[in-house]
NUDREN-810835 format. One record per atom (N, C-alpha, C): residue number from 0; residue in three letters; chain; atom name; y, z, x. Coordinates in Angstrom, 2 decimals, decimal comma. Example, Ala and Ser with C-alpha at 12.3 -4.5 7.8 and 13.67 -1.06 7.14 Angstrom:
% residues 2
{pami = 0	dotor = ALA	vextor = A	ropa = N	py = -5,69	pz = 7,80	px = 13,19}
{pami = 0	dotor = ALA	vextor = A	ropa = CA	py = -4,50	pz = 7,80	px = 12,30}
{pami = 0	dotor = ALA	vextor = A	ropa = C	py = -3,30	pz = 7,80	px = 13,20}
{pami = 1	dotor = SER	vextor = A	ropa = N	py = -2,25	pz = 7,08	px = 12,85}
{pami = 1	dotor = SER	vextor = A	ropa = CA	py = -1,06	pz = 7,14	px = 13,67}
{pami = 1	dotor = SER	vextor = A	ropa = C	py = 0,03	pz = 7,87	px = 12,90}
% end
This chain:
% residues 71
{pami = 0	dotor = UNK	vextor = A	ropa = N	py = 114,46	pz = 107,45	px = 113,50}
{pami = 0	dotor = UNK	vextor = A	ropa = CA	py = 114,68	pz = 108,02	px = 112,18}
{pami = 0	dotor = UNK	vextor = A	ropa = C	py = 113,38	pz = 108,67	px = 111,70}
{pami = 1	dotor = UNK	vextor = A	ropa = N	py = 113,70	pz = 109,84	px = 111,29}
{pami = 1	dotor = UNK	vextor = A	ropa = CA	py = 112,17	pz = 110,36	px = 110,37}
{pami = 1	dotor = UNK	vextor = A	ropa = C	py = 112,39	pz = 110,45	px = 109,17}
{pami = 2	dotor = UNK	vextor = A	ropa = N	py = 111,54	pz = 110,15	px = 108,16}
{pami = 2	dotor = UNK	vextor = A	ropa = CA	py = 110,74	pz = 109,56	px = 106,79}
{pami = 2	dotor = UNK	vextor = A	ropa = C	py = 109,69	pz = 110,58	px = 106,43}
{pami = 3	dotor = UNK	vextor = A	ropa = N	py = 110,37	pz = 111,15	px = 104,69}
{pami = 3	dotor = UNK	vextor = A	ropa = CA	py = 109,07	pz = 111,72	px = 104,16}
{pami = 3	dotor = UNK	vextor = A	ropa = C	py = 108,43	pz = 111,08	px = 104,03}
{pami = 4	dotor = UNK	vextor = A	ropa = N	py = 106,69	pz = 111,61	px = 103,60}
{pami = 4	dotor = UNK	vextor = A	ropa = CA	py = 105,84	pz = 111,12	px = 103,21}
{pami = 4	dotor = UNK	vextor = A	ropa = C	py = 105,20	pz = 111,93	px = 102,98}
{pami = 5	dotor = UNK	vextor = A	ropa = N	py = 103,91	pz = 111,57	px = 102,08}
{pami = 5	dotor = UNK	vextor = A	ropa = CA	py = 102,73	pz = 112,29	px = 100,93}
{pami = 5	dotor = UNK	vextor = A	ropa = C	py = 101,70	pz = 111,49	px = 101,38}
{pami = 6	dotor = UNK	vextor = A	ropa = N	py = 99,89	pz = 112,18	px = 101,36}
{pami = 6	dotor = UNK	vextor = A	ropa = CA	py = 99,21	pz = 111,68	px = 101,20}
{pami = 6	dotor = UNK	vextor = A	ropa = C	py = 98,32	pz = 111,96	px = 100,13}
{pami = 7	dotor = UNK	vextor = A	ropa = N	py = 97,89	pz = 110,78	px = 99,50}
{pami = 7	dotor = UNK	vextor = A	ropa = CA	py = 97,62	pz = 110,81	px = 98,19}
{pami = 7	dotor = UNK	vextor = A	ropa = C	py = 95,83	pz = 111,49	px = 98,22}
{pami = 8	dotor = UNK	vextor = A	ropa = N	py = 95,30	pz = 111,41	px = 99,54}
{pami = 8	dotor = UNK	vextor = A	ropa = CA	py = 94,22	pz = 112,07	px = 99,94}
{pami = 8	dotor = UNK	vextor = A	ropa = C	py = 93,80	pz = 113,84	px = 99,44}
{pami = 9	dotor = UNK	vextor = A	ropa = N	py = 94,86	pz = 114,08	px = 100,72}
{pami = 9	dotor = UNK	vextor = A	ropa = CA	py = 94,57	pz = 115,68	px = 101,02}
{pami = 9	dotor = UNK	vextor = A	ropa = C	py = 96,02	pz = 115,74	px = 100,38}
{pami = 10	dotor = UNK	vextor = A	ropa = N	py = 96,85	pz = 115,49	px = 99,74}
{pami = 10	dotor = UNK	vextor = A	ropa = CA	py = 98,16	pz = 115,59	px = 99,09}
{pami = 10	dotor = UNK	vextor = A	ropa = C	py = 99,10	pz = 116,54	px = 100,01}
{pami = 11	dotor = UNK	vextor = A	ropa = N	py = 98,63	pz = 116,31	px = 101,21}
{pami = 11	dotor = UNK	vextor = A	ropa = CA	py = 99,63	pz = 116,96	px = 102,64}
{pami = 11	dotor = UNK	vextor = A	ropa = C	py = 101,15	pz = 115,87	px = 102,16}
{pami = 12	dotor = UNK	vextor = A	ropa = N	py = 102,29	pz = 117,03	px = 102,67}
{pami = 12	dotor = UNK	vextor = A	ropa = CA	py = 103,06	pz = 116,55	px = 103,01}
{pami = 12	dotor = UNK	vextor = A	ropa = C	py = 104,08	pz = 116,56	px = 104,44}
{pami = 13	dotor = UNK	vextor = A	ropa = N	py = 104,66	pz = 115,67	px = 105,02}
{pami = 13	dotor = UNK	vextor = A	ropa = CA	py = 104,91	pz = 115,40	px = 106,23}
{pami = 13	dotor = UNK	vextor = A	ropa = C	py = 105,93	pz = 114,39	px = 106,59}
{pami = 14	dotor = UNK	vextor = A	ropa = N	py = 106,90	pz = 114,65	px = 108,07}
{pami = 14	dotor = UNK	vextor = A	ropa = CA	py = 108,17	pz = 113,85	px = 108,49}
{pami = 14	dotor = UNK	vextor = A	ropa = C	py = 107,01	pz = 113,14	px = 109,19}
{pami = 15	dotor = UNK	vextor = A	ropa = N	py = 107,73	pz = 111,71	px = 109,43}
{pami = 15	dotor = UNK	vextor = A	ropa = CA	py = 107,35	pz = 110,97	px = 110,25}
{pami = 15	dotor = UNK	vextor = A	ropa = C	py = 108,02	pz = 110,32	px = 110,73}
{pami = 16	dotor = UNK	vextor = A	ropa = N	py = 107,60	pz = 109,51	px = 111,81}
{pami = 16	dotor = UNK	vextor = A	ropa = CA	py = 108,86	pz = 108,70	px = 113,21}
{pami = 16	dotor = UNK	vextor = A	ropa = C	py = 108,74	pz = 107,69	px = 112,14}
{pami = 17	dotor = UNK	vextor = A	ropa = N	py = 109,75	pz = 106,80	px = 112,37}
{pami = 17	dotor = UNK	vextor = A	ropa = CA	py = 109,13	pz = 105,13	px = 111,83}
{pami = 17	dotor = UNK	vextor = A	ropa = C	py = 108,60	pz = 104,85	px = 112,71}
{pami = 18	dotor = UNK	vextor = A	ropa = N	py = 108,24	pz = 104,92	px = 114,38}
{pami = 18	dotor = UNK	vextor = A	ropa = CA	py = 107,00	pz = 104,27	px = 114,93}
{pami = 18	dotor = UNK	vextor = A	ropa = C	py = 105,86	pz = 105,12	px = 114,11}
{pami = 19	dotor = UNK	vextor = A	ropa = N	py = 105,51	pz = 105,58	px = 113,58}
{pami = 19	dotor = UNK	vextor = A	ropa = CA	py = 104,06	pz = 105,86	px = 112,89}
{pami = 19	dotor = UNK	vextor = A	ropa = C	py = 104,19	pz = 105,44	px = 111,35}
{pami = 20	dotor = UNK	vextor = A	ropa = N	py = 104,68	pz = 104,63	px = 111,02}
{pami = 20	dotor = UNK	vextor = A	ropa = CA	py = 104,66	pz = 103,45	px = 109,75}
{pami = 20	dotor = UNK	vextor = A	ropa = C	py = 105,09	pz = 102,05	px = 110,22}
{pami = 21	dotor = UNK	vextor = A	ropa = N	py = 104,26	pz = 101,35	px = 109,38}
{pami = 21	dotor = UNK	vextor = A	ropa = CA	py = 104,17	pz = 100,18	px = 108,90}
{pami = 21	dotor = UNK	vextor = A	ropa = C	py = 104,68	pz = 99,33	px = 107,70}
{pami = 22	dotor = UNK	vextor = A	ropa = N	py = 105,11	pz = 98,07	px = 107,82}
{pami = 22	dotor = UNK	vextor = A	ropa = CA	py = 105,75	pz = 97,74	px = 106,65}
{pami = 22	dotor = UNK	vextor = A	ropa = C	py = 105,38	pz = 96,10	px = 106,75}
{pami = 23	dotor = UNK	vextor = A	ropa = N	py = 104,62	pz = 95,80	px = 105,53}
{pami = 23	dotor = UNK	vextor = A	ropa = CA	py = 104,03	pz = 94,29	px = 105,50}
{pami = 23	dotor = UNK	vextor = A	ropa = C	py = 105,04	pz = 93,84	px = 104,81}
{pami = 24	dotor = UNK	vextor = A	ropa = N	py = 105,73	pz = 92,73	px = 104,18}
{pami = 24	dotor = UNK	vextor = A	ropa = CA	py = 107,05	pz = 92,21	px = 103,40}
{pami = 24	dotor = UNK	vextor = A	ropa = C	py = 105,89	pz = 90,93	px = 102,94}
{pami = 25	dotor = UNK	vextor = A	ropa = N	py = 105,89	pz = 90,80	px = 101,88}
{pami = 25	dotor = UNK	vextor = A	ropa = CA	py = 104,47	pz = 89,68	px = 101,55}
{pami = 25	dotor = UNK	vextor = A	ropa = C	py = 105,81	pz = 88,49	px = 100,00}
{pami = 26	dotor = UNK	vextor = A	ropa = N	py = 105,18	pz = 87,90	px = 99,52}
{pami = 26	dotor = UNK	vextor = A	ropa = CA	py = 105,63	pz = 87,15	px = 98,64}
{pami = 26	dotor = UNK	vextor = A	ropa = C	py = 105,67	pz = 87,78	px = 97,42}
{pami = 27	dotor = UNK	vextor = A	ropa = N	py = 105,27	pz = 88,42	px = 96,81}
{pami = 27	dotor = UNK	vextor = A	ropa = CA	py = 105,47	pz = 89,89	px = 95,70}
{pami = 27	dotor = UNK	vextor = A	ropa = C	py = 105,12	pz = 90,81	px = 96,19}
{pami = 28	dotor = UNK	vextor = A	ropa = N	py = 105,66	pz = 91,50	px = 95,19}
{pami = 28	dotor = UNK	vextor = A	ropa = CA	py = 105,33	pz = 93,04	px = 94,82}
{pami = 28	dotor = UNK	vextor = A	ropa = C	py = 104,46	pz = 93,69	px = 95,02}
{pami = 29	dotor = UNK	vextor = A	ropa = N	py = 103,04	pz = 93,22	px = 94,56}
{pami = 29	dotor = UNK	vextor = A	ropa = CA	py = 101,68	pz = 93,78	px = 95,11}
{pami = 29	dotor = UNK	vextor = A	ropa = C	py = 101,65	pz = 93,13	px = 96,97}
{pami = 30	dotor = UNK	vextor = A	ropa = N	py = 101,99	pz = 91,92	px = 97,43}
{pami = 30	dotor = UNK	vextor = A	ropa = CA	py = 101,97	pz = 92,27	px = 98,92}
{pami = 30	dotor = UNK	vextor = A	ropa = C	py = 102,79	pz = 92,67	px = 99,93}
{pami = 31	dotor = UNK	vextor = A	ropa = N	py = 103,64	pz = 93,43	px = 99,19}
{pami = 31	dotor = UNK	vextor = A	ropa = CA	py = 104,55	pz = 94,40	px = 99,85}
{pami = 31	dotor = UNK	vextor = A	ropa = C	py = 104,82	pz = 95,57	px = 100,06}
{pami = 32	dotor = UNK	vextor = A	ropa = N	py = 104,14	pz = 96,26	px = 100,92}
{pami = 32	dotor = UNK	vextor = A	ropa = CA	py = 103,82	pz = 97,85	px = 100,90}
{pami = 32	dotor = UNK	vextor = A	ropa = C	py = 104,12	pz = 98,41	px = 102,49}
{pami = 33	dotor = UNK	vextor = A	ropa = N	py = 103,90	pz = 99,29	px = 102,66}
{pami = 33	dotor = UNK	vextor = A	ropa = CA	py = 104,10	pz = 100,60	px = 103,91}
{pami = 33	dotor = UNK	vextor = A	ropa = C	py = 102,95	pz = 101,11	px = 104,00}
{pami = 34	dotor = UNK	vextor = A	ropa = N	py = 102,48	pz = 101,23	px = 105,45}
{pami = 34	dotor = UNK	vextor = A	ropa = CA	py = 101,46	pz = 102,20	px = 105,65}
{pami = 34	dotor = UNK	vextor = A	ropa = C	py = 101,39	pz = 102,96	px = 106,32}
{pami = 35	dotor = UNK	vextor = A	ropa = N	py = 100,74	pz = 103,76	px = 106,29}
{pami = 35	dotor = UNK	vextor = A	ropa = CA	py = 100,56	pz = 105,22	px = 107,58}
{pami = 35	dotor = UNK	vextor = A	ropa = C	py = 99,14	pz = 105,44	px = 108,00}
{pami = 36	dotor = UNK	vextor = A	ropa = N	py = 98,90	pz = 106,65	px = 108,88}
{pami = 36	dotor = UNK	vextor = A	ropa = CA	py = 97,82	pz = 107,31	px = 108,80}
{pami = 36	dotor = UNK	vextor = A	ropa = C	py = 97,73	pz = 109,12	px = 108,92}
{pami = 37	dotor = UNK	vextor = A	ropa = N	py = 97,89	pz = 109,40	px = 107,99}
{pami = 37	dotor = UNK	vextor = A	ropa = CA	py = 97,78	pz = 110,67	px = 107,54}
{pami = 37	dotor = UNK	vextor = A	ropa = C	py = 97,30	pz = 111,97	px = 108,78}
{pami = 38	dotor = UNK	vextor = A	ropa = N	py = 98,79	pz = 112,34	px = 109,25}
{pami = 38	dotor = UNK	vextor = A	ropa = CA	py = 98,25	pz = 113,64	px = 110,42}
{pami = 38	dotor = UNK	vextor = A	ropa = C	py = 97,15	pz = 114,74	px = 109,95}
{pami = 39	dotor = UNK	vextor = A	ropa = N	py = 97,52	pz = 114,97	px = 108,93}
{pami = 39	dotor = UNK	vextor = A	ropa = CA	py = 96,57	pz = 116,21	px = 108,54}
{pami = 39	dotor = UNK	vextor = A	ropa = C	py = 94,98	pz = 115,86	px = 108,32}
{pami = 40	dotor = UNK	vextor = A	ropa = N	py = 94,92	pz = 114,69	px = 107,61}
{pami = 40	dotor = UNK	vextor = A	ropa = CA	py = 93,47	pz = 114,17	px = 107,18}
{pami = 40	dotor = UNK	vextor = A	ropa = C	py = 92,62	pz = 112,95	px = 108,17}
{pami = 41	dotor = UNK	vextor = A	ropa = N	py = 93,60	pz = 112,21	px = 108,51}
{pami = 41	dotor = UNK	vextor = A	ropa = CA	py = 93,18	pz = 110,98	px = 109,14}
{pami = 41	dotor = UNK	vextor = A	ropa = C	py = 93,22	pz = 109,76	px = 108,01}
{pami = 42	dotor = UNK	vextor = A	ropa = N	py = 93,57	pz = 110,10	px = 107,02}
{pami = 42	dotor = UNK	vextor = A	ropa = CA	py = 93,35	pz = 108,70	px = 105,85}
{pami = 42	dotor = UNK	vextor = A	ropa = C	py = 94,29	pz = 107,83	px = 106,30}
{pami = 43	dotor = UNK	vextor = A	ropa = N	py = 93,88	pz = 106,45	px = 106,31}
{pami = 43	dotor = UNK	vextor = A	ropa = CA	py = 95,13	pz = 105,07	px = 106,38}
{pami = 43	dotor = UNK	vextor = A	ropa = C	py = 95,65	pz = 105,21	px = 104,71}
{pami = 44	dotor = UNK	vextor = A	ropa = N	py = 96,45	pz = 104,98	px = 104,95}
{pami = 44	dotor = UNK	vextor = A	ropa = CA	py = 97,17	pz = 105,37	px = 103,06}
{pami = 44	dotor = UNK	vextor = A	ropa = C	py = 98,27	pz = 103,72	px = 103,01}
{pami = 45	dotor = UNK	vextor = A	ropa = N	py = 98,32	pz = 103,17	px = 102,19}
{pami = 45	dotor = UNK	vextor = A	ropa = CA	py = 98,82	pz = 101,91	px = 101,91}
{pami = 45	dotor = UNK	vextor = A	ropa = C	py = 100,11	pz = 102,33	px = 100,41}
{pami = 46	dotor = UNK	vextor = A	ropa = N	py = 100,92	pz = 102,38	px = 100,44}
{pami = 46	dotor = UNK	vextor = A	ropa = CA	py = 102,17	pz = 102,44	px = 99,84}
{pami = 46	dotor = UNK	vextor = A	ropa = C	py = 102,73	pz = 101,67	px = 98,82}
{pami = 47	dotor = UNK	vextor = A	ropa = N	py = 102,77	pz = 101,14	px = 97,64}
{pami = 47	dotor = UNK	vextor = A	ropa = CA	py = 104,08	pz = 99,90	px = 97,39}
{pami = 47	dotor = UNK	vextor = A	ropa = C	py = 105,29	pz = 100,02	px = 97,87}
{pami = 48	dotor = UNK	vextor = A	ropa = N	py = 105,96	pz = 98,95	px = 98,35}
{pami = 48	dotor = UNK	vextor = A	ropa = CA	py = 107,54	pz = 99,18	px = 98,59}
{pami = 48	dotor = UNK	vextor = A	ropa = C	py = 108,19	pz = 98,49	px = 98,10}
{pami = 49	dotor = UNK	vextor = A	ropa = N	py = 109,13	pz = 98,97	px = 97,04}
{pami = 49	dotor = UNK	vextor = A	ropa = CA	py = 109,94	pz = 98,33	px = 96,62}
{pami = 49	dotor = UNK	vextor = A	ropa = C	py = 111,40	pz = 97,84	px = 97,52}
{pami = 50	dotor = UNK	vextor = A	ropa = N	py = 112,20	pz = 97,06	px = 96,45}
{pami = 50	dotor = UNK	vextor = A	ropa = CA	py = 113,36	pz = 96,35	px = 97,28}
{pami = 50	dotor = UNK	vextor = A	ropa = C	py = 114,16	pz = 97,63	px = 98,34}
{pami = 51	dotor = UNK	vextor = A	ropa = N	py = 114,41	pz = 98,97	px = 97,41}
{pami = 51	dotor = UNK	vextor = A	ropa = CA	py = 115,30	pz = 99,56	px = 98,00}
{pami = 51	dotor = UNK	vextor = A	ropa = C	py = 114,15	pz = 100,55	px = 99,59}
{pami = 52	dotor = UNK	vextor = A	ropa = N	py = 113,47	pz = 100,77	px = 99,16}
{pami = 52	dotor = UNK	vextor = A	ropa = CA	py = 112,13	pz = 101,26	px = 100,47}
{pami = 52	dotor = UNK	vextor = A	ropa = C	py = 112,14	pz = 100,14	px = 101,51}
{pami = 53	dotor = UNK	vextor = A	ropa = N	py = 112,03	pz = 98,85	px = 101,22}
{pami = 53	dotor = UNK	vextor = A	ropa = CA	py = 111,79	pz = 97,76	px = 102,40}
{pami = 53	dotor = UNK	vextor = A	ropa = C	py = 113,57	pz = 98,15	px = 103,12}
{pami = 54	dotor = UNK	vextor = A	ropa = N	py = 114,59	pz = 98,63	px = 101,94}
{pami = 54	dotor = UNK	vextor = A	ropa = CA	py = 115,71	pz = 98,46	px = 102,90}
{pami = 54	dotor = UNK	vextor = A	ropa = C	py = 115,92	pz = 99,59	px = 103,84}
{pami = 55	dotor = UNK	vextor = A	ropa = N	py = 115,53	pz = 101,08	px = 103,25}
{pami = 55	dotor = UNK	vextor = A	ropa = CA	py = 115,58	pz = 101,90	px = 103,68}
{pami = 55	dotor = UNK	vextor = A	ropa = C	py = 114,64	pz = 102,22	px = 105,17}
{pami = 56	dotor = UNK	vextor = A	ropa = N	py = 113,54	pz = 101,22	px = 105,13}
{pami = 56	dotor = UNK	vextor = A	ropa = CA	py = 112,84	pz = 101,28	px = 106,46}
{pami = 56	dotor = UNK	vextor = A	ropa = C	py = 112,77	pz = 100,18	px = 107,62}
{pami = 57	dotor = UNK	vextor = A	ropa = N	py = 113,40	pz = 99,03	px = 106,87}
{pami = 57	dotor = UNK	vextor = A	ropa = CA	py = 113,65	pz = 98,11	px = 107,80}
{pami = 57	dotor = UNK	vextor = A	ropa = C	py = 114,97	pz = 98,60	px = 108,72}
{pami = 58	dotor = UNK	vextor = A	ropa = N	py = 116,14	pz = 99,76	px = 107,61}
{pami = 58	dotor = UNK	vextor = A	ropa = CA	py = 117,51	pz = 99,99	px = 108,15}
{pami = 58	dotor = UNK	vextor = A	ropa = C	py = 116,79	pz = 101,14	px = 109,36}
{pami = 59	dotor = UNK	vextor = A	ropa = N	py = 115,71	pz = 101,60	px = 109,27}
{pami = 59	dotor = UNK	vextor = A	ropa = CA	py = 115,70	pz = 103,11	px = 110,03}
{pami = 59	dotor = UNK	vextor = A	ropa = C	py = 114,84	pz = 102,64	px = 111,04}
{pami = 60	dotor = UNK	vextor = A	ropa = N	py = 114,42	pz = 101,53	px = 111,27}
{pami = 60	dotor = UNK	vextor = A	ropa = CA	py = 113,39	pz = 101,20	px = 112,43}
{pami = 60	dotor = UNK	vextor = A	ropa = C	py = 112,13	pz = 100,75	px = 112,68}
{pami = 61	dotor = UNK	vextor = A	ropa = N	py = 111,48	pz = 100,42	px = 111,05}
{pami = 61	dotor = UNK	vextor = A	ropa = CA	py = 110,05	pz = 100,93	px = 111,12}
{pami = 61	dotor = UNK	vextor = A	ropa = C	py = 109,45	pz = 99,20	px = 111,56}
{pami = 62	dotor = UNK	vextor = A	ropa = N	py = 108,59	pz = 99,32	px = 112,25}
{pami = 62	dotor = UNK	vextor = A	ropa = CA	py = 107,90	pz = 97,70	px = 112,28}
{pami = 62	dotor = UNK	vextor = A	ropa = C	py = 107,51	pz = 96,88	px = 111,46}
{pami = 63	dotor = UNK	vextor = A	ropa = N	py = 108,10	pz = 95,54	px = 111,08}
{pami = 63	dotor = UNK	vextor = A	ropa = CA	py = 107,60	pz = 95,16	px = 110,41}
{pami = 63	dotor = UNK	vextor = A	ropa = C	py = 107,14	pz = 93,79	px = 110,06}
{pami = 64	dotor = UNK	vextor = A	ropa = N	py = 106,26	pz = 93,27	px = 109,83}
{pami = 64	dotor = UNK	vextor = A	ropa = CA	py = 105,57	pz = 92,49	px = 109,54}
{pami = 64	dotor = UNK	vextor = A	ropa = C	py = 105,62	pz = 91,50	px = 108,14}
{pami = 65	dotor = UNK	vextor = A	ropa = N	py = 105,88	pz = 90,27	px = 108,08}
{pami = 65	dotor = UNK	vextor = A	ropa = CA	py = 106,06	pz = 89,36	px = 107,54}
{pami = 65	dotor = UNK	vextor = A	ropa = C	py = 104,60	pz = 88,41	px = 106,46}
{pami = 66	dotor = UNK	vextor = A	ropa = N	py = 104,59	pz = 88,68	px = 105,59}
{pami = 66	dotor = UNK	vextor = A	ropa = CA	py = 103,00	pz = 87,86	px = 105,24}
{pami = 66	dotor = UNK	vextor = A	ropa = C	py = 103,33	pz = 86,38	px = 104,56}
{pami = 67	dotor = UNK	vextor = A	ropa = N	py = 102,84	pz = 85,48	px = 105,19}
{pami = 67	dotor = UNK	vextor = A	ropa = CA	py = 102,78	pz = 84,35	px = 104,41}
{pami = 67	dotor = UNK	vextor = A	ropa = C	py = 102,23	pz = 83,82	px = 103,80}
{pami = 68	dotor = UNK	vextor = A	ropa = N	py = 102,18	pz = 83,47	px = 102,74}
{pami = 68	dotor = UNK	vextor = A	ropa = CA	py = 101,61	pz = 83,12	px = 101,65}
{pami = 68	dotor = UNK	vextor = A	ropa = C	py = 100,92	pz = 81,49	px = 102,28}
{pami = 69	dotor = UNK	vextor = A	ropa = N	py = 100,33	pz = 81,23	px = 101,33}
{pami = 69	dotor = UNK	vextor = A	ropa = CA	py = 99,20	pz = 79,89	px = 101,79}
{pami = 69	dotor = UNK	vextor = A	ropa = C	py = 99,95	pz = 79,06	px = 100,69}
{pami = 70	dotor = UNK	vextor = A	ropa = N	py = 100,07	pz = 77,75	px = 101,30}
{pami = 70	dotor = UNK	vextor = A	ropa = CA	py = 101,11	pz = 76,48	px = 100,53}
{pami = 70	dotor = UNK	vextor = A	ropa = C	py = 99,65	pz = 75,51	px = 99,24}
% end
């Protein structure tokens, strides 16, 4: 599946595979985001993702990664 995206850098915009994003799923809101690395610039760019984004990229393929919180 390919996925817009923006970088908030060089404000390029660009399709991407979901193998070239990332998706952490953390215990809130702030540790739950998407990342990339920006073709045009090279910037790592870090995302929020909300409920409907985690569904839309977990449904299209993208890798993802689980964070656990400390008890």
């Amino acid at each position: 599946m390919i996925f817009k995206a923006a970088c908030p850098d060089c404000r390029g915009r660009f399709e991407l595979a979901a193998t070239a994003l990332r998706l952490a799923i953390g215990g809130s809101d702030r540790t739950t985001f998407y990342s990339f690395t920006c073709p045009d610039c090279g910037s790592a760019v870090r995302k929020p993702a909300g409920e409907r984004i985690v569904e839309l990229l977990t449904g299209g393929g993208v890798s993802t990664l689980r964070l656990h919180s400390k008890v």
